[in-house]
Backbone as CSV, one residue per row, in Angstrom:
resi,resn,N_x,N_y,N_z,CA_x,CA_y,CA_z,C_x,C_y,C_z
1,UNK,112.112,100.307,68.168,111.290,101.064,69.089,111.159,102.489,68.544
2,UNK,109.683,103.259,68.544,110.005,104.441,67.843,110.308,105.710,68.817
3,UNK,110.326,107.008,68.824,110.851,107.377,68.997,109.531,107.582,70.523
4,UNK,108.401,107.936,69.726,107.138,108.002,71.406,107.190,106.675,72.437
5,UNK,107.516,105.561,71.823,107.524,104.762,73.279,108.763,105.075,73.699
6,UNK,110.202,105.278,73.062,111.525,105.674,73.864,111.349,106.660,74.961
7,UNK,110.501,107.778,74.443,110.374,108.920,75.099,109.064,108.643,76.124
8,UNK,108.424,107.980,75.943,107.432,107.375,77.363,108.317,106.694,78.290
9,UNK,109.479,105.932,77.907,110.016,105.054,78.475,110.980,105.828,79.812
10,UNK,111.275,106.928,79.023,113.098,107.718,79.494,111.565,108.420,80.781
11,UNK,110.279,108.985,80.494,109.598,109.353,81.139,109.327,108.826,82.313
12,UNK,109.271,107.514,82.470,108.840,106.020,83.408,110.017,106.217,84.185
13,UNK,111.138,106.002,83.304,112.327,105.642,84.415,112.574,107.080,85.326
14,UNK,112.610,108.668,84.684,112.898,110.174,84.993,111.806,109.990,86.321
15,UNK,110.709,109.364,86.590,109.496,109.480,87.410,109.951,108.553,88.281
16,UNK,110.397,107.351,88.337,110.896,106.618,88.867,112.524,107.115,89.971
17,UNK,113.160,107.204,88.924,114.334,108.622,89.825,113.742,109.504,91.071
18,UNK,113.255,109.925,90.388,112.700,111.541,91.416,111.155,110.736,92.143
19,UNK,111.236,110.013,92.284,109.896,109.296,93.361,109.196,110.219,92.739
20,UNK,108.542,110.112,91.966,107.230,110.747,91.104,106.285,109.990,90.694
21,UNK,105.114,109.382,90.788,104.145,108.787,90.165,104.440,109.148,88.361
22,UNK,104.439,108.272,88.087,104.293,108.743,86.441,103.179,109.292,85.758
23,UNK,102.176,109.739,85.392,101.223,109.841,84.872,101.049,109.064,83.905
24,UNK,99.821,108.383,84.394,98.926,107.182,84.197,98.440,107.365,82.878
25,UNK,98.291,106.594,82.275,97.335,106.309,81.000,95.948,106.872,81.065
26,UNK,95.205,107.489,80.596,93.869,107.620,80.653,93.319,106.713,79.916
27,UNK,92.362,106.194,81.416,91.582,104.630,81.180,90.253,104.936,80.471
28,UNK,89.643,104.326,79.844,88.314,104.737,79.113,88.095,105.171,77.842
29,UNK,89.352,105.495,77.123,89.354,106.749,76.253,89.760,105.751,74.538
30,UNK,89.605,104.698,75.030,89.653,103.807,74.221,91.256,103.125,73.467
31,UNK,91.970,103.533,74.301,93.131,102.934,74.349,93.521,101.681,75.088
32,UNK,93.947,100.564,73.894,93.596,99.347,74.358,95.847,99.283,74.503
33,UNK,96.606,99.743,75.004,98.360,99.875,75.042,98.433,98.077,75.289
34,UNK,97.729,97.537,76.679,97.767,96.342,77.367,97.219,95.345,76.716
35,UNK,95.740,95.531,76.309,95.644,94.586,75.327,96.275,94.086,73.894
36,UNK,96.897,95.649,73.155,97.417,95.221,72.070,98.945,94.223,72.247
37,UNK,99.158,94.795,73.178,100.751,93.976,73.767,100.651,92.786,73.834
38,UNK,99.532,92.441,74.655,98.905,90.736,75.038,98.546,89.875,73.469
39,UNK,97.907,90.651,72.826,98.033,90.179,71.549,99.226,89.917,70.631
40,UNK,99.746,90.874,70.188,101.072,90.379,70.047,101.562,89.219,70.336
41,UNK,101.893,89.037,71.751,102.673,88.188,72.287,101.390,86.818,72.009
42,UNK,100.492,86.945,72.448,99.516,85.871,71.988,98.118,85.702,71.409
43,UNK,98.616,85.637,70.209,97.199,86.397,69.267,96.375,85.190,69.337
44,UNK,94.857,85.661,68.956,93.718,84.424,68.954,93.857,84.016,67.151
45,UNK,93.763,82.981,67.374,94.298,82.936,65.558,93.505,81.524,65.678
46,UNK,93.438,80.840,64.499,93.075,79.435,64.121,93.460,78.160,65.300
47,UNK,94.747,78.927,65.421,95.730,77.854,65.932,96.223,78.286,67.413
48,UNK,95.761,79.105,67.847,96.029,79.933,69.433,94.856,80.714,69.664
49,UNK,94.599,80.120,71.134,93.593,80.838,71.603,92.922,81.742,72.727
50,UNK,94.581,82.728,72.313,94.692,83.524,73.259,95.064,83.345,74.322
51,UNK,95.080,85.045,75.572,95.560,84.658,76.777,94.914,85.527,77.476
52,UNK,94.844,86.086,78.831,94.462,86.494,79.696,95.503,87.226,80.209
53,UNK,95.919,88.312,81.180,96.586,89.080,81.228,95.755,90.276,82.351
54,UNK,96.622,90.142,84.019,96.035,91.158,84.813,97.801,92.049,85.249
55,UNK,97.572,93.154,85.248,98.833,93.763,85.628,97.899,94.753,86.840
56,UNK,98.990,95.498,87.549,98.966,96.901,88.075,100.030,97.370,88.521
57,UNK,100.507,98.398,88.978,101.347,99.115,90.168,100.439,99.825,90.453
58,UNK,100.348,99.700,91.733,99.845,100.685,92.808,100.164,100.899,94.136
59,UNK,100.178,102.232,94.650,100.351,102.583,96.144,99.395,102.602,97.099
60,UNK,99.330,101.807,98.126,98.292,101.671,99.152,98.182,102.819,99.951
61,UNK,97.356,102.474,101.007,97.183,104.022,101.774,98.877,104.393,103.043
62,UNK,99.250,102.960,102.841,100.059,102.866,103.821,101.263,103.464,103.014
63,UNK,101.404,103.634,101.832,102.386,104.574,101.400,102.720,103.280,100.515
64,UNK,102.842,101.837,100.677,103.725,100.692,100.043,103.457,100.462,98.996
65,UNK,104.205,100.004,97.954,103.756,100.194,96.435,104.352,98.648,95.871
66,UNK,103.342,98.285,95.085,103.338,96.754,94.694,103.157,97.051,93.147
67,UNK,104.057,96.327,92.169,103.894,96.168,91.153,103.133,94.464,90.911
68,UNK,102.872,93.800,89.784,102.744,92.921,89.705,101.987,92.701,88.113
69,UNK,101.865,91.321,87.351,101.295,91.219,86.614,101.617,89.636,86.550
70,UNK,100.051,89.190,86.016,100.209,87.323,85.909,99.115,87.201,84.434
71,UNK,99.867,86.417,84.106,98.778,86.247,82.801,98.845,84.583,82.461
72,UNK,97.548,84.381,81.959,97.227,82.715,81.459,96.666,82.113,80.676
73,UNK,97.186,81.225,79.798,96.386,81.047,78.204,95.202,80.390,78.554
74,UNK,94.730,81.261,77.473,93.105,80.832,77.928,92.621,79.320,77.625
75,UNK,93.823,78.356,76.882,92.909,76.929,77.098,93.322,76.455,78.518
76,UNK,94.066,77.065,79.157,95.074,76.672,80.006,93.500,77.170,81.070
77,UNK,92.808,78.140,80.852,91.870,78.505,81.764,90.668,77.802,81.974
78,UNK,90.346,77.257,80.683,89.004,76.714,80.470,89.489,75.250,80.491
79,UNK,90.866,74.515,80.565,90.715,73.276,80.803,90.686,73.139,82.468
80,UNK,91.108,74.272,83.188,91.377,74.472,84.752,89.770,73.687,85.444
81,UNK,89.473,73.254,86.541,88.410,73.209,87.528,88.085,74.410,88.156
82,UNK,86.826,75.178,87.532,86.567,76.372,88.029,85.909,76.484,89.552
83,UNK,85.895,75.126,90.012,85.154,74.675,91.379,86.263,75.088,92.415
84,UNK,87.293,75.008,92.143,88.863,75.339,92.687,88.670,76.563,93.640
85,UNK,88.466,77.865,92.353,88.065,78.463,92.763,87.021,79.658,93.900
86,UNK,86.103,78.486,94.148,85.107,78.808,94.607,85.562,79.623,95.967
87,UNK,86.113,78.421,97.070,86.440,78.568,98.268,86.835,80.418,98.475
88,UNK,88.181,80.387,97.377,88.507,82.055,97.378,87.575,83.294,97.252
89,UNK,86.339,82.679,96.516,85.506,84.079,95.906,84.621,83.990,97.445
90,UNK,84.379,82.639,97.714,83.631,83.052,98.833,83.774,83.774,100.159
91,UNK,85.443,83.841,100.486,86.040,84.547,101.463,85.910,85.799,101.276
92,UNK,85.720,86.527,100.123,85.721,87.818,99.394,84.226,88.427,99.512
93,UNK,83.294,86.951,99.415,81.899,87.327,98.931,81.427,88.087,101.048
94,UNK,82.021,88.284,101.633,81.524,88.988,103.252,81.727,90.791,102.800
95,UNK,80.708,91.498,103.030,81.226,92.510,103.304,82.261,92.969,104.206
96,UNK,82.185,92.438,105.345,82.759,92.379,106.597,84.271,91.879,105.979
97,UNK,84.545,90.795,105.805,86.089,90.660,105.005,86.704,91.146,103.817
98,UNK,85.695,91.955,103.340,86.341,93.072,102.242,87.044,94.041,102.994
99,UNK,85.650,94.456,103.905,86.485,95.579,104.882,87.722,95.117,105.544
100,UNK,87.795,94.389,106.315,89.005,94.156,106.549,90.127,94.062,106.129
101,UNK,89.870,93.083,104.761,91.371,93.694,103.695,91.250,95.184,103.410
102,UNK,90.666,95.795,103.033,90.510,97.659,103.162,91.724,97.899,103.697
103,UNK,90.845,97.557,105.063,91.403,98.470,106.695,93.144,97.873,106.962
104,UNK,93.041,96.908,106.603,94.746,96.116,106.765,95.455,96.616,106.036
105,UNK,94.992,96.800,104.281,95.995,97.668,103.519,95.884,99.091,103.906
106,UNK,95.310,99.757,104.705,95.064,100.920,104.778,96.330,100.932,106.134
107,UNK,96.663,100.002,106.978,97.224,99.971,107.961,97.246,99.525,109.461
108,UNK,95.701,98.944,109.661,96.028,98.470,110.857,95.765,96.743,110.565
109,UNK,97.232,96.496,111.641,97.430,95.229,111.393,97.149,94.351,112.464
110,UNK,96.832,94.514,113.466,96.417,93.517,114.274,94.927,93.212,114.521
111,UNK,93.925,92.162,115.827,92.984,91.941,115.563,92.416,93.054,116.501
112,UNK,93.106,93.385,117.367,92.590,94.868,118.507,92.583,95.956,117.368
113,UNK,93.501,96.165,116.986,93.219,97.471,116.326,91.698,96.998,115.233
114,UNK,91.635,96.170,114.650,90.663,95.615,113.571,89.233,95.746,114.912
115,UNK,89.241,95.081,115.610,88.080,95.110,116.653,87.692,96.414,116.960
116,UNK,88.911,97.528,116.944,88.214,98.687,117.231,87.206,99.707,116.354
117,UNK,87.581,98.690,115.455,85.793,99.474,113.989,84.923,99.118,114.381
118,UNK,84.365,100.394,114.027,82.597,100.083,114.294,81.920,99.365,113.562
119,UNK,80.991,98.654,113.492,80.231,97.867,112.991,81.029,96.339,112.283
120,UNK,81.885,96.161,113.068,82.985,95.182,112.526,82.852,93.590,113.082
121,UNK,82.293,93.732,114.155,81.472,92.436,114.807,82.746,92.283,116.041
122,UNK,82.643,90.914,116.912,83.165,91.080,118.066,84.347,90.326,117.919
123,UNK,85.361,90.219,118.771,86.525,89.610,118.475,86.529,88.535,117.776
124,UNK,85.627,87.533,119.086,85.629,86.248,118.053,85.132,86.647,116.130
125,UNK,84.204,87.036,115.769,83.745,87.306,114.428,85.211,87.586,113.591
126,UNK,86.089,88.712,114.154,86.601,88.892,113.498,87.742,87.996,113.157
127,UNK,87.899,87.537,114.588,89.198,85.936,114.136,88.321,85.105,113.325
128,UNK,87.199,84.647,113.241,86.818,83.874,112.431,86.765,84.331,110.936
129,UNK,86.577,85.475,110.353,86.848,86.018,109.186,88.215,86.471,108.732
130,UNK,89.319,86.501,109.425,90.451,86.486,109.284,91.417,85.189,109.216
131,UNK,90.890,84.567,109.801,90.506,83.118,109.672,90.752,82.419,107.986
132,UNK,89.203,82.743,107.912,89.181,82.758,106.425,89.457,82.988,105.201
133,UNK,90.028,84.239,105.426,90.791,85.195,104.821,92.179,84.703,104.377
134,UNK,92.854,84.203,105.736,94.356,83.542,105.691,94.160,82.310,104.919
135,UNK,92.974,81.042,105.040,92.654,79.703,104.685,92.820,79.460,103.087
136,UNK,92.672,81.183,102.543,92.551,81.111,101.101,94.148,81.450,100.797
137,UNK,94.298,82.256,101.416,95.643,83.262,100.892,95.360,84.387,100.635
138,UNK,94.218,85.077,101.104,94.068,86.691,100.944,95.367,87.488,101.837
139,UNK,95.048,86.415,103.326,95.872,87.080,104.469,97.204,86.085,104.755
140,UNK,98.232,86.543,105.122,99.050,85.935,106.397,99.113,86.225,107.285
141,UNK,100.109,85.906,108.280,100.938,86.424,109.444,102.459,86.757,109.165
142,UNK,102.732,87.605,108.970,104.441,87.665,109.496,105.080,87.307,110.204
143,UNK,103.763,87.877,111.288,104.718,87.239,113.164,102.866,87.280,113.486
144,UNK,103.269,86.682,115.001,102.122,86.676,115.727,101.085,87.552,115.767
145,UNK,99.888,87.399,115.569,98.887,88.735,115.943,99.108,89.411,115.108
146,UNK,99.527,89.655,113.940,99.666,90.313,112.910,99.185,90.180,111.311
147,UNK,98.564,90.843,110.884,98.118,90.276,109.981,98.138,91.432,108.668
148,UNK,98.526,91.125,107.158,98.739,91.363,106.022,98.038,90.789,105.139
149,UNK,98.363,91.719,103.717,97.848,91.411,102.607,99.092,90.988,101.909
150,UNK,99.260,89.392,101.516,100.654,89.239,101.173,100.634,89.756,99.323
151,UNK,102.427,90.323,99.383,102.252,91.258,98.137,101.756,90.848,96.778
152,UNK,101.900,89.406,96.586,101.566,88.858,95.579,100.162,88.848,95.345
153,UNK,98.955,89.199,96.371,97.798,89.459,96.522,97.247,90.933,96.399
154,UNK,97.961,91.734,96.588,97.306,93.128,96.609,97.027,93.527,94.994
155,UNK,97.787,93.419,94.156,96.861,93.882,92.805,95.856,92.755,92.505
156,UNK,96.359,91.466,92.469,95.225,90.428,92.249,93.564,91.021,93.135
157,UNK,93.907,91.052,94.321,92.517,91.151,95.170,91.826,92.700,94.426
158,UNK,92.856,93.823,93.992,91.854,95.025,93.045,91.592,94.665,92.404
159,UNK,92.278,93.694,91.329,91.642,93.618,90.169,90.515,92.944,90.410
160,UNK,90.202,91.625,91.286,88.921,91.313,91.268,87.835,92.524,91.778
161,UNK,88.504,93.254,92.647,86.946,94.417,93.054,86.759,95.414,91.757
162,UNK,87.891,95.288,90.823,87.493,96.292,89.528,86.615,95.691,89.064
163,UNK,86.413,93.860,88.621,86.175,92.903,87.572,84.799,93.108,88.373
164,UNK,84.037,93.402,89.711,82.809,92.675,90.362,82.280,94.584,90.319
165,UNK,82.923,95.478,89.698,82.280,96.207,89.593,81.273,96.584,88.398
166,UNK,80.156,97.326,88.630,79.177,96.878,87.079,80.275,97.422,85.850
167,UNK,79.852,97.143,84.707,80.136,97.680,83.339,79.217,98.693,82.903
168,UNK,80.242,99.832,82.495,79.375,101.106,82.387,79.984,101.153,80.824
């Protein structure tokens, strides 16, 4: 290990100590840190054909902070049934149930508090899109009348609103 990732590293953990956000990578600038790693570990070669790879940590509005990362070889992707899929993108594809995952990670967790947005539709609407929401695995319950973004979902569900945003 050389001596700049040691010293990024002792940085991560010093930020970690003192509840400090670390300072982030600057995205855009043509630093590929994540992809070259993914390579490494699984290069596209003759004989391998690669992998796929979503990470994040991030803090919600509610203060709670989720790490996570899942990655999957890409024959492993393209031999998959992409029809599988569908059901999930379509729970996503409502404006109305985007907002709601929003507003849930943002903090309110029940369907009264959710009913009390404006332009959010009427109780029933909203049990029926929460509904939906849970059918996939966007949402659970903990307990009754309560409703979450379970943790294993909160970077997955950004990364898809990063992936459905245009390419600039």
């Amino acid at each position: 290990m050389d001596l700049e990732e040691r010293v990024s590293r002792l940085e991560r953990r010093m930020a970690e100590l003192e509840d400090v956000a670390p300072t982030a990578p600057v995205m855009g600038e043509g630093e590929f840190w994540a992809l070259d790693a993914l390579k490494e570990r699984h290069p596209v070669t003759q004989e391998a054909d690669g992998a796929v790879l979503f990470t994040g940590a991030v803090r919600v509005p509610t203060g709670h902070r989720y790490e996570w990362q899942y990655g999957q070889l890409s024959q492993t992707l393209f031999d998959d049934d992409w029809a599988e899929a569908a059901e999930s993108f379509a729970a996503l594809g409502s404006p109305v149930r985007l907002r709601l995952l929003r507003e849930i990670l943002g903090g309110l967790r029940t369907a009264a508090e959710l009913a009390a947005l404006e332009g959010i539709g009427t109780t029933g609407q909203i049990y029926h899109h929460l509904r939906q929401l849970a059918g996939v695995g966007w949402l659970h319950t903990p307990e009754r009348g309560r409703y979450e973004v379970p943790a294993g979902r909160v970077v997955p569900l950004l990364v898809v609103l990063t992936a459905a945003r245009p390419a600039t």
